[in-house]
C-alpha positions in Angstrom: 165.2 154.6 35.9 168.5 156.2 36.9 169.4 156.9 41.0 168.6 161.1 40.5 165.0 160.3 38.7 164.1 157.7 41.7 164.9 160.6 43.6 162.7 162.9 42.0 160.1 160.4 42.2 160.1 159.9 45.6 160.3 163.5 46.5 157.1 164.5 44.4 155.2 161.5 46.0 156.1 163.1 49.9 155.2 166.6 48.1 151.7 165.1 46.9 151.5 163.4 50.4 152.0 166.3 52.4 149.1 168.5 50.8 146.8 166.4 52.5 148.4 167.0 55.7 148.4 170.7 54.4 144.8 171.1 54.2 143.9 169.3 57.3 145.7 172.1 59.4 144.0 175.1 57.0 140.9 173.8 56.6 139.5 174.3 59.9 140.6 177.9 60.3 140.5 179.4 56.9 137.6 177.0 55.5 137.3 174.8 52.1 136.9 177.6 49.6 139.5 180.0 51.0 141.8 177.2 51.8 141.9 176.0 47.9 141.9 179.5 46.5 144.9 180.2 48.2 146.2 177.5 46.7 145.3 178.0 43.6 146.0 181.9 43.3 149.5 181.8 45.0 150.5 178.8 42.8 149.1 180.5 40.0 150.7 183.8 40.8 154.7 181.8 41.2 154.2 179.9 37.9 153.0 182.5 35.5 156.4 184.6 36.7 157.9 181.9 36.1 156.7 181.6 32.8 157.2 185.0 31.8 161.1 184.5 33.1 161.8 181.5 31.2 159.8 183.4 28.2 156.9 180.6 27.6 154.2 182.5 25.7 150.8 181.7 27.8 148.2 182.4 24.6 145.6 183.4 27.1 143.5 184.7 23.8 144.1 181.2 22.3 143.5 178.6 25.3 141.7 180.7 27.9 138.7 177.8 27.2 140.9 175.4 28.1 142.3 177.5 30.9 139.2 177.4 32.5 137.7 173.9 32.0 141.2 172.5 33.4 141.1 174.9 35.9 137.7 173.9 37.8 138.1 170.0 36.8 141.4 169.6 37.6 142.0 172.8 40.4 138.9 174.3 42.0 136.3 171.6 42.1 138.7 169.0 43.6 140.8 171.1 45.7 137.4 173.0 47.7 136.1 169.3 47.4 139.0 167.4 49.7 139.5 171.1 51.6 135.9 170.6 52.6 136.7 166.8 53.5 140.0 167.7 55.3 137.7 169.2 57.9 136.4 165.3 59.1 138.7 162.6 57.5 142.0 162.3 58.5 144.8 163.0 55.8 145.7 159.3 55.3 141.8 158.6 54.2 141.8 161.4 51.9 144.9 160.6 49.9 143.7 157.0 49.7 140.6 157.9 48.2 143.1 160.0 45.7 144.6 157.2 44.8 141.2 155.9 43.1 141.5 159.0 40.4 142.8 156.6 37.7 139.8 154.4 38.1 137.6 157.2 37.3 139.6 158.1 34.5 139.2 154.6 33.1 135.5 154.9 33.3 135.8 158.4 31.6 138.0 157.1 29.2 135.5 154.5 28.1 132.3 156.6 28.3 133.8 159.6 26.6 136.8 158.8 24.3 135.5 154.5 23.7 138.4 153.3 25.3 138.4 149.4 25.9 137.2 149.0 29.1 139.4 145.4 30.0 138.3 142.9 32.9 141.6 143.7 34.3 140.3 147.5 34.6 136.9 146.1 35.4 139.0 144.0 38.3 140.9 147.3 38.8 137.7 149.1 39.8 136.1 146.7 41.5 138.8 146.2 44.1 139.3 150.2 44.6 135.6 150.1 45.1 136.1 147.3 48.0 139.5 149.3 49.5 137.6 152.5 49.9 134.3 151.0 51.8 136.7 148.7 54.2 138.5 152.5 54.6 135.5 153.9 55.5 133.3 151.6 57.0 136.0 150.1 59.2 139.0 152.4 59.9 140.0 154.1 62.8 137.1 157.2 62.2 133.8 156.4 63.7 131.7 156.3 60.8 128.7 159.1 60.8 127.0 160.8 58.3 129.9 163.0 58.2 132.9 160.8 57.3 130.3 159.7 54.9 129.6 162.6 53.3 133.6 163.4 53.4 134.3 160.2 51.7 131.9 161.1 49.1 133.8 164.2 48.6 137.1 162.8 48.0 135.3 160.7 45.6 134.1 163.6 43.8 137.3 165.4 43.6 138.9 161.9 42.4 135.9 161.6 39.9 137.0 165.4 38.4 140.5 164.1 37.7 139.1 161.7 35.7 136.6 163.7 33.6 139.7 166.2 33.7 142.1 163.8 32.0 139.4 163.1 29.4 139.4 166.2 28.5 143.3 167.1 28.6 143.5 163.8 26.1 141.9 166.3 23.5 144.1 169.3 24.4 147.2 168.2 25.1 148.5 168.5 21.7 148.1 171.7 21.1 148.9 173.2 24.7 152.5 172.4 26.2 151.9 170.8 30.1 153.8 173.5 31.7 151.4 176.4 29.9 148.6 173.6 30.8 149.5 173.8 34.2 149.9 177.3 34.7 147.4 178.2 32.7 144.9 175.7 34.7 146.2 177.0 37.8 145.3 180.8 36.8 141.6 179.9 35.7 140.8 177.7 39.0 142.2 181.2 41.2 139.7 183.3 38.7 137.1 181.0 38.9 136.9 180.3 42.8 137.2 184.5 43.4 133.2 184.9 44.0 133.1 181.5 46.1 135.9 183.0 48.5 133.9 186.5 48.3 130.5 184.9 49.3 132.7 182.8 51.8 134.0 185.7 53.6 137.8 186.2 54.0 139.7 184.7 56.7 140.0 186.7 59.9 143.3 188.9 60.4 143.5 187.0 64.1 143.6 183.5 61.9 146.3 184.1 59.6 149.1 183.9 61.8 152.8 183.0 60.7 152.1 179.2 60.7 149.0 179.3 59.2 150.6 181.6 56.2 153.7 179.2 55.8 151.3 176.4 55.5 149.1 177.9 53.1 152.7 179.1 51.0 153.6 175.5 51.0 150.5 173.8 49.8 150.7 176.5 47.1 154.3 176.8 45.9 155.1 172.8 47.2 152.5 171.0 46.2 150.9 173.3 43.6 153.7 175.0 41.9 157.4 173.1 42.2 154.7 169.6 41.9 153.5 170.2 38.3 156.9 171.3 37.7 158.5 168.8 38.2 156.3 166.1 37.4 156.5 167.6 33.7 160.2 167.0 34.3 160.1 163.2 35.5 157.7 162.4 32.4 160.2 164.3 29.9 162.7 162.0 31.5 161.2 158.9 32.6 158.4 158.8 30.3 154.5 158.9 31.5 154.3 154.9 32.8 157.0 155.2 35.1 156.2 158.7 36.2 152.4 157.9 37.3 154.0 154.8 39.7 153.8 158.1 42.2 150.5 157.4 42.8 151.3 154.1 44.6 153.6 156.1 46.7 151.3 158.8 47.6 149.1 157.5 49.9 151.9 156.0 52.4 153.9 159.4 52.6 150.1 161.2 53.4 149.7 158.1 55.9 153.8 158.7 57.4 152.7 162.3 57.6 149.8 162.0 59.3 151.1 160.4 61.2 154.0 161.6 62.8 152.8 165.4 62.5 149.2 164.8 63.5 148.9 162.0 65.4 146.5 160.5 62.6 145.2 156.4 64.1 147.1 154.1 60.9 145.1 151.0 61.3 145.2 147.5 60.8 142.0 148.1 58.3 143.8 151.1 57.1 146.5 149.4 55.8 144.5 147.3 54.2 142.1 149.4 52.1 145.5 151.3 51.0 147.0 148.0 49.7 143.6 147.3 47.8 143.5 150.7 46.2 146.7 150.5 45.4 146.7 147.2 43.6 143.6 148.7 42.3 145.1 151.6 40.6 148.0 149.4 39.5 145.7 147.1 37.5 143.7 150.0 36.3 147.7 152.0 35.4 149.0 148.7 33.2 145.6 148.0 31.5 145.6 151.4 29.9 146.8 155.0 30.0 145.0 156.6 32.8 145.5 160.0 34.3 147.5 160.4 37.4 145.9 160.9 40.6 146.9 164.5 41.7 147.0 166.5 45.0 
């Protein structure tokens, strides 16, 4: 891996990191729904310019099925899911959960497609299994019904990637990834439109400068410039050393945390990252699962 894709590398993994520091600020003023279809609609709104300036056809007529089952697997469902968690956990435990994505998408990818499931992916899931409950049984959050129910959040949105990648394994070769993206991105904004309305919009009083520069940089950071240039690292890098982001995800949401929100990084902490990590690493080299997104 040359010096300038390292680079990259590293600077998509502090992207990734930061969204969960992203939505623990919005969160708890705009709410779940709103706070991911922002997201999703401002992301979706910079990419398809951006399509239409580069002059990548979108074949809406042709893929809009696609559009949309991508968009609430991979988009709505998971952002609204860790939005909603963002209000308890802190943003380290949510990215650490994250990290798990590629052991759903093992047990996807067995169920679904009849991929081998290994013992080193059975080992895989096992100890991501083990990380997360020594996360969230003994971290630095009290545990209550609530972390609980967070927890199980995050593992829902991880457990979408998962059926998500499944499904993209199907697609993937008749849709480019960039139109994938985009066009994922546009369904998720559509789709989440009469949660928001139900939801009620934010207040005018809550949408103040920060809050609107936050929301602009989950969208165009971690939504939009993200998928970009992910595409770009596995063009050049090819898609084993690209997905070695997600070891690197959870330390940069755990950094950020940190420093930005005074987030508690335990001894316990550090431990349950280091098992999910090592879980998704065993789970990464025993097969071709799908990278954990943000």
């Amino acid at each position: 891996m040359r010096s300038a894709d390292l680079v990259r590398l590293v600077i998509l993994a502090a992207i990734w990191g930061a969204s969960f520091l992203f939505m623990r600020i919005l969160a708890p003023v705009l709410g779940a729904v709103w706070t991911a279809e922002l997201r999703v609609a401002i992301a979706a709104a910079a990419m398809l310019l951006f399509m239409a300036a580069t002059r990548r056809p979108m074949q809406f007529g042709r893929h809009w099925r696609a559009y949309l089952i991508l968009g609430i697997l991979n988009s709505a469902l998971p952002f609204v899911l860790f939005a909603y968690a963002a209000l308890t956990l802190p943003a380290g435990y949510s990215a650490i959960v994250n990290a798990t994505s590629p052991l759903w998408g093992a047990l996807v990818g067995a169920a679904v497609l009849g991929e081998t499931l290994t013992a080193r992916k059975i080992a895989g899931l096992v100890t991501g299994v083990a990380g997360v409950v020594l996360l969230v049984r003994l971290g630095p959050a009290q545990f209550t019904p609530q972390v609980m129910t967070a927890a199980l959040a995050c593992l829902g949105a991880s457990f979408c990637y998962g059926v998500a990648g499944a499904y993209s394994k199907k697609t993937s070769s008749a849709i480019p990834p960039p139109q994938m993206a985009t066009g994922s991105q546009f369904g998720a904004a559509l789709l989440l439109m009469p949660f928001a309305a139900v939801a009620g919009a934010p207040t005018p009083e809550s949408l103040t400068p920060f809050i609107v520069l936050i929301a602009c940089a989950l969208a165009l950071l971690c939504s939009a410039v993200a998928y970009f240039l992910f595409f770009r690292l596995i063009a050049d890098v090819g898609p084993t050393k690209a997905l070695t982001v997600t070891f690197l995800v959870p330390l940069f949401a755990l950094l950020w945390g940190a420093l930005f929100l005074h987030e508690t990084i335990s001894i316990n902490t550090l431990i349950g990252c280091a098992l999910v990590v090592l879980a998704t690493w065993l789970v990464t080299f025993g097969g071709k699962p799908q990278i954990a997104k943000a």
